[in-house]
DOLUM-159818 format. One line per field, with one value per residue (C-alpha): chain; z, y, x; residue number from 1. Coordinates in nm, 4 decimals. Layout:
<recs>
vexlo <- A,...
zz <- Z,...
yy <- Y,...
xx <- X,...
fiba <- NUM,...
</recs>
This chain:
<recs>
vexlo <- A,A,A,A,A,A,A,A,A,A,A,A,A,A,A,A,A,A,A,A,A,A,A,A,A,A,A,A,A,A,A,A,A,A,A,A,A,A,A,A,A,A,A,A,A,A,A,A,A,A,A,A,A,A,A,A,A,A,A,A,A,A,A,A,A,A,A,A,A,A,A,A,A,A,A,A,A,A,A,A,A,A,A,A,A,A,A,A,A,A,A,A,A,A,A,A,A,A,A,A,A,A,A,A,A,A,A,A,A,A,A,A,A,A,A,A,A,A,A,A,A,A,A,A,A,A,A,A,A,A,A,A,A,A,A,A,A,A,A,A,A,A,A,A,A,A,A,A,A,A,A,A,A,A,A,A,A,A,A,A,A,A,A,A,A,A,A,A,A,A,A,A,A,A,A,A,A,A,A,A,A,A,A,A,A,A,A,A,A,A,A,A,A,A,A,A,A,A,A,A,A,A,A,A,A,A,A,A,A,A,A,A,A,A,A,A,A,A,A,A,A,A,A,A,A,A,A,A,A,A,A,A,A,A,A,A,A,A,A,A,A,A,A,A,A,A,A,A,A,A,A,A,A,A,A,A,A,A,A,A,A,A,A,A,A,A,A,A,A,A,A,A,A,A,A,A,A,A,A,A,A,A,A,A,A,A,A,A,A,A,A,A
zz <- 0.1772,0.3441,0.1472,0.0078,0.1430,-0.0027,0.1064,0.1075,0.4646,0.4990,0.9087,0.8059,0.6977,1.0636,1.2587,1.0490,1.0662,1.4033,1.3112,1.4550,1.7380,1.5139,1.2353,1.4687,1.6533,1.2771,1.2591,1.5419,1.4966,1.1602,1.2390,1.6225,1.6804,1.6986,1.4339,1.4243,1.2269,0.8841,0.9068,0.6790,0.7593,0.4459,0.5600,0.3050,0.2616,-0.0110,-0.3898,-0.4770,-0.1334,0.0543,0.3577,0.3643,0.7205,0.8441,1.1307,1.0282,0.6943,0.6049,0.2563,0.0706,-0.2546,-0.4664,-0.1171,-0.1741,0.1282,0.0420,-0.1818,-0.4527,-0.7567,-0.6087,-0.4546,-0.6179,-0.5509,-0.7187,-1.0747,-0.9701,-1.0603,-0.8513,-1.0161,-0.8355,-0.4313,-0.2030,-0.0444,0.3017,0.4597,0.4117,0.7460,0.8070,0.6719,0.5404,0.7369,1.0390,0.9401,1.0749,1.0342,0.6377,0.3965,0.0768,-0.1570,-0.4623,-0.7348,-1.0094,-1.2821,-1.2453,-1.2414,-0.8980,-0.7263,-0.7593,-0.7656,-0.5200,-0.4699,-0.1669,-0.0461,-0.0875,-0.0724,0.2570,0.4493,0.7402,0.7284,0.4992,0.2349,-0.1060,-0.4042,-0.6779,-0.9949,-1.3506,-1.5285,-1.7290,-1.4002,-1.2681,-1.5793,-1.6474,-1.2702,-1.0654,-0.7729,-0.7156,-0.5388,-0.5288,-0.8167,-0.5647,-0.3602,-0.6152,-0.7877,-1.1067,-1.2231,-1.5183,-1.5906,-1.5470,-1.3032,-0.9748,-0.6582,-0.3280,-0.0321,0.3097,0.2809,0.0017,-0.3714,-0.6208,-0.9782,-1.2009,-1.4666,-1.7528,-1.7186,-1.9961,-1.9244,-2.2213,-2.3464,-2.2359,-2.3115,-2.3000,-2.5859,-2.5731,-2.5979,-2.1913,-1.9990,-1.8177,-1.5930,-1.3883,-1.1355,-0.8635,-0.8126,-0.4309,-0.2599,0.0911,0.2187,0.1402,0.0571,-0.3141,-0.3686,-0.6538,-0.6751,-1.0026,-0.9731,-1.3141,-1.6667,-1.8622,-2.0079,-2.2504,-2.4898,-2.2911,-1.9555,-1.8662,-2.0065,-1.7513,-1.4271,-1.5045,-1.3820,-1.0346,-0.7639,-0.5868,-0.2125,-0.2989,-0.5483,-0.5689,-0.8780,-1.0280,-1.0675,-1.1865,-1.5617,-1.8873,-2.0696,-2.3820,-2.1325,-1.8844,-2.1572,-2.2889,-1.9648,-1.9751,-1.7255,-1.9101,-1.7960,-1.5744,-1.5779,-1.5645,-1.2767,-1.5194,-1.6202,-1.3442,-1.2481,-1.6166,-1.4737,-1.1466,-1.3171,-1.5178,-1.2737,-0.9606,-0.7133,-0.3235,-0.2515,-0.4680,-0.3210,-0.5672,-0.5706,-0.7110,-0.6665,-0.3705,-0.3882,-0.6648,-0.7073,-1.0920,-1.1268,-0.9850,-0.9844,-0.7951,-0.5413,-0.5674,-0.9216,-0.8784,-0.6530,-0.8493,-1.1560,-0.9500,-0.8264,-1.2166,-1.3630,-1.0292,-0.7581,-0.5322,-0.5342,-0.2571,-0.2265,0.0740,-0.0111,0.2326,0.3451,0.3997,0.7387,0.7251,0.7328,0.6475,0.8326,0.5916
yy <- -6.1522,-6.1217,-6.0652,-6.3898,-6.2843,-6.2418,-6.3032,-5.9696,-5.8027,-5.4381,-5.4208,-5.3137,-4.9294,-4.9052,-5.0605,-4.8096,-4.5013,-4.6036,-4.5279,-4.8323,-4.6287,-4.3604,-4.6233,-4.7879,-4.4333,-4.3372,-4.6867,-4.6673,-4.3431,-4.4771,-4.7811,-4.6763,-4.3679,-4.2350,-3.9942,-3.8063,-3.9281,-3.7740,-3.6418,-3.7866,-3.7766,-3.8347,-3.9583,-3.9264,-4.1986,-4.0403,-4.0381,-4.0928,-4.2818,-4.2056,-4.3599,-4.2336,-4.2755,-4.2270,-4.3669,-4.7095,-4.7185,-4.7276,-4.6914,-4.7191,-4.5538,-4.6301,-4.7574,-4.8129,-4.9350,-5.0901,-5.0550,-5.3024,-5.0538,-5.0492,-5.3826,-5.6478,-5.8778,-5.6161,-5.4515,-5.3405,-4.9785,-4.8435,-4.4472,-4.5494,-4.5495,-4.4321,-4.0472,-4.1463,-4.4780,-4.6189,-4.4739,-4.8178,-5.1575,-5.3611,-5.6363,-5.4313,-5.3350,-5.5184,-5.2922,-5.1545,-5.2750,-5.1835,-5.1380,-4.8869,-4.8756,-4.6773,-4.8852,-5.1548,-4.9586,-5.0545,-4.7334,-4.7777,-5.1096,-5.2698,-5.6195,-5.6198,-5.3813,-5.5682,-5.9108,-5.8688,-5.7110,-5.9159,-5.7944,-5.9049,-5.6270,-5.6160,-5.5021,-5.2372,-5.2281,-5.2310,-5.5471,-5.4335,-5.3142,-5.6613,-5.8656,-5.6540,-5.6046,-5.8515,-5.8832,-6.2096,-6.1420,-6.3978,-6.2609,-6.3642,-6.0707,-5.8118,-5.5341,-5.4790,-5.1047,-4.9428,-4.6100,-4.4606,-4.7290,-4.6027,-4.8281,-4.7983,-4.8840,-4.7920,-4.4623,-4.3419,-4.3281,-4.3878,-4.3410,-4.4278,-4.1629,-4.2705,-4.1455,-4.1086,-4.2851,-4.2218,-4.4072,-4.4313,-4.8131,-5.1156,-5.3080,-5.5096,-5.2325,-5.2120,-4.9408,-4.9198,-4.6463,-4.4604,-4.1647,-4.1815,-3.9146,-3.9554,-3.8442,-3.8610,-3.6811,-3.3690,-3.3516,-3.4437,-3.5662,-3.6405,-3.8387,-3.8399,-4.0800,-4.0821,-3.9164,-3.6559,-3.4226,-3.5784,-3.4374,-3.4473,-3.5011,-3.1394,-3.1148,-3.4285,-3.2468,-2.8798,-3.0608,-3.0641,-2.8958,-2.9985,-2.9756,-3.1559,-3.2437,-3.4503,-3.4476,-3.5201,-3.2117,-3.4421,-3.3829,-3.5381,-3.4710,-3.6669,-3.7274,-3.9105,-4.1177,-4.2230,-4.3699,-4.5554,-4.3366,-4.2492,-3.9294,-3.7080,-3.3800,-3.0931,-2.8191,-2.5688,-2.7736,-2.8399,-2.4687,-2.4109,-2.6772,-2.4896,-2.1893,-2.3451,-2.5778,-2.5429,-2.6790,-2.5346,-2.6832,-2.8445,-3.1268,-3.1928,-3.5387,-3.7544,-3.5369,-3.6455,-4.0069,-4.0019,-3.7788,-3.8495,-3.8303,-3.4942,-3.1043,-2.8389,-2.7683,-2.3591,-2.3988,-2.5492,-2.2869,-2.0195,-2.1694,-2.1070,-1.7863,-1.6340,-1.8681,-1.9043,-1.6458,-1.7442,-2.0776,-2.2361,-2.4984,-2.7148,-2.9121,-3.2774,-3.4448,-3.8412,-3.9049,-3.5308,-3.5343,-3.3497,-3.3247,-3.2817
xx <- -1.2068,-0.8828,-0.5630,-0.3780,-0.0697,0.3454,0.6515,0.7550,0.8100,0.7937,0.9132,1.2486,1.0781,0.9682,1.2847,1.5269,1.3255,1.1443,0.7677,0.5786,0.4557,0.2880,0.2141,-0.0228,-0.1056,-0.2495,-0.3913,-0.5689,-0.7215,-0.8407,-0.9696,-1.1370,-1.1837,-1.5769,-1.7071,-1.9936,-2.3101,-2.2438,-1.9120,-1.6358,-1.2789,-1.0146,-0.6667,-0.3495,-0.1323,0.1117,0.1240,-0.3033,-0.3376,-0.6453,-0.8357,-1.2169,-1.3365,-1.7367,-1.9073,-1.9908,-1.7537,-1.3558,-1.2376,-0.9218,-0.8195,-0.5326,-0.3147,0.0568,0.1871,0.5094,0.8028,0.6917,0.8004,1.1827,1.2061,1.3857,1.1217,0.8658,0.9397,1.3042,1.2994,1.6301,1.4910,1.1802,1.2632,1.0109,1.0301,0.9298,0.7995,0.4605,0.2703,0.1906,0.1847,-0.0744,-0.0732,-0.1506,-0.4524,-0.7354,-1.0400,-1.1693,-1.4714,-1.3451,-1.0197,-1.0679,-0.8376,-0.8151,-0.6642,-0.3524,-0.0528,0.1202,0.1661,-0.2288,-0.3063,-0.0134,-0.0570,0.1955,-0.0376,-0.3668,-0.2440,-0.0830,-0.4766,-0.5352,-0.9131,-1.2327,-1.2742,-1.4093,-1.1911,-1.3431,-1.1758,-1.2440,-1.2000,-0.9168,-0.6858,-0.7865,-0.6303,-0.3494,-0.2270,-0.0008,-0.2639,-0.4217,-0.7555,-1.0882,-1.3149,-1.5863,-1.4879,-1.4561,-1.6391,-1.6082,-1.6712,-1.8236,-1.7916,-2.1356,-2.3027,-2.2766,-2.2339,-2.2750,-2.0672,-2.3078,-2.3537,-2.1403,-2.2736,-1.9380,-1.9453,-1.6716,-1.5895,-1.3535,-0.9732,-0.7068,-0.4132,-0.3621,-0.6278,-1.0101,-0.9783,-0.7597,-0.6063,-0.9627,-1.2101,-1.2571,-1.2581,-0.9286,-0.8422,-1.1119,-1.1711,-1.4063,-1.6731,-1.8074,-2.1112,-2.1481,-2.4251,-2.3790,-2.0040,-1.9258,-1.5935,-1.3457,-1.0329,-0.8214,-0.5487,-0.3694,-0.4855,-0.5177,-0.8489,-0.9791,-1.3167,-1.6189,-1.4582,-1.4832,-1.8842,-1.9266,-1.7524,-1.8823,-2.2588,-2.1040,-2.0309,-1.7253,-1.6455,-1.3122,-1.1157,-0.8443,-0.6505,-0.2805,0.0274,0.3350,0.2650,0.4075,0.7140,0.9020,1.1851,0.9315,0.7595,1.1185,1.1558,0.8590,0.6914,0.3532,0.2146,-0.0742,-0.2321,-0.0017,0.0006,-0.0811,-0.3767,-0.5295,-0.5395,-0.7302,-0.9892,-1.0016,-1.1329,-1.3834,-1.5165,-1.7342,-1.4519,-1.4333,-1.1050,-0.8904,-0.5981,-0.2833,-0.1461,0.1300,0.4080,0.5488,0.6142,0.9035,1.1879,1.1608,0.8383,0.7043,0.6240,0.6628,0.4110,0.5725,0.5003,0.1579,0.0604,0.1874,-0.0061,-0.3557,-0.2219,-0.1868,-0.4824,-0.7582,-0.6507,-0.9492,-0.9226,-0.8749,-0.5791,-0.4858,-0.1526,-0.1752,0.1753,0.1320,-0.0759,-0.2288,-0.6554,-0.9158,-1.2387,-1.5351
fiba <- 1,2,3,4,5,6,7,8,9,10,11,12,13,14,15,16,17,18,19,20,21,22,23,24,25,26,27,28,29,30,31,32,33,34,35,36,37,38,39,40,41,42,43,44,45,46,47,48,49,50,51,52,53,54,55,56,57,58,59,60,61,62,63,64,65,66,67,68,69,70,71,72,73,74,75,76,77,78,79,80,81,82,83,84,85,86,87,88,89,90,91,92,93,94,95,96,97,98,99,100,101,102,103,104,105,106,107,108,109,110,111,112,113,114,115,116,117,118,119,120,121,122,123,124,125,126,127,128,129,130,131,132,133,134,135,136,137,138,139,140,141,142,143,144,145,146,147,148,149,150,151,152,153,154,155,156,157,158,159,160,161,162,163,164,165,166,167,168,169,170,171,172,173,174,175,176,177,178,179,180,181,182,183,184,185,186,187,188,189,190,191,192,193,194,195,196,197,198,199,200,201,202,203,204,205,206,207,208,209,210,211,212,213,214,215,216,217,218,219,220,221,222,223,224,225,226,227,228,229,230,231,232,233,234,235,236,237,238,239,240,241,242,243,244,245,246,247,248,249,250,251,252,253,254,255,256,257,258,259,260,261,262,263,264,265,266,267,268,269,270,271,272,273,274,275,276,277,278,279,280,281,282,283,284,285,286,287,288,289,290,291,292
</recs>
């Protein structure tokens, strides 16, 4: 189903910082060129933004493509202002079969972002993210998840695993926010957009074996929560699960979109340095990829 569209026009990031060139370069490469038979290419598009990318498959995780948290048209949050520019808008994408979102908040769950798809995609959500977030999508073309009950998108196998956010459930008993644990193939993926560890969630991971992991570094703090902001793993913590758990390379996330709502990348890679010395890291920057 294709998005249902805003008024809300995004050209003005790429006229003032010139980028439609490479927007649609990265597009492009996304959307056309070949890959291998069982290779998997992940794309970053800032904050827990990801594009996975096969042969015959294109899916998006958590997407924020616009400037709805800052905009006055959005929620209005002037200590909320993008870092950098989206690498490109939504409306110019034409090619994708599925949307991915974690639970409703908007950095997450944009609706300027999915609203504004020119393409036929379904949406996967849980049913709490879908009543609680501004986007207006056809229930006819979307998933709702449960944690525990994988699906399957072509190739891929997705489970949903309960997140802390910082609750396991809405106000109504529902699960609420999620992380996605990925097979493709071979490769066995995880992507943690917001929450914390909560009992049991590290007896559930230890069963795997990781190729990559994906997780949240801008922490908590009273200061934060005051402000509304509620919070994520710390760096600290995530280093603790990298010693515990069977992880090849572990990504940090949602640091980078917010100047007041984010961690040190030194710091986080000093934390694996004292806690997990041989772990290896790789640290993305919006429009960077990895070739699994």
């Amino acid at each position: 189903m294709r998005g249902t569209g805003c008024v809300h026009n995004l050209n003005d990031y790429n006229k003032a910082n010139n980028k439609k060139t490479n927007s649609m370069q990265l597009l492009n490469q996304i959307e056309n060129e070949k890959v291998d038979n069982k290779k998997l290419i992940v794309y970053y598009l800032g904050q827990s933004g990801y594009v996975l990318k096969t042969n015959n498959t294109i899916i998006y995780i958590d997407p924020y493509l616009s400037d709805y948290v800052s905009h006055p048209s959005g929620l209005n949050d002037k200590e909320m202002v993008r870092n950098y520019p989206p690498p490109f808008l939504p409306s110019e994408i034409e090619k994708l079969d599925a949307v991915f979102c974690t639970h409703s908040h908007v950095d997450h769950m944009d609706p300027w972002t999915i609203q504004n798809i020119n393409a036929d995609f379904n949406l996967y959500c849980s049913i709490g993210a879908y009543d609680q977030s501004p986007v207006k999508y056809p229930i006819a073309n979307t998933v709702f998840l449960e944690p525990g009950k994988k699906v399957m998108v072509n190739d891929f196998i997705i489970e949903p695993i309960s997140a802390a956010h910082y609750q396991l459930k809405d106000k109504q008993g529902r699960p609420d926010c999620l992380s996605f644990m990925i097979e493709y193939h071979n490769k066995t993926l995880f992507f943690w957009g917001d929450g914390i560890i909560y009992n049991g969630l590290i007896e559930r991971l230890i069963q795997k074996k990781f190729d990559y992991f994906f997780a949240p570094i801008n922490g908590r703090d009273k200061l934060r929560e005051q402000q509304g902001i509620v919070g994520n793993l710390k760096a600290r913590e995530l280093a603790e699960l990298c010693k515990i758990l069977h992880i090849k390379k572990v990504i940090p996330n949602h640091y980078d979109m917010f100047k007041n709502n984010t961690e040190s990348i030194e710091y986080f890679n000093e934390c694996i340095h004292k806690i997990c010395p041989n772990q290896n890291t790789l640290v993305m920057n919006c429009r960077d990829k990895i070739e699994a």
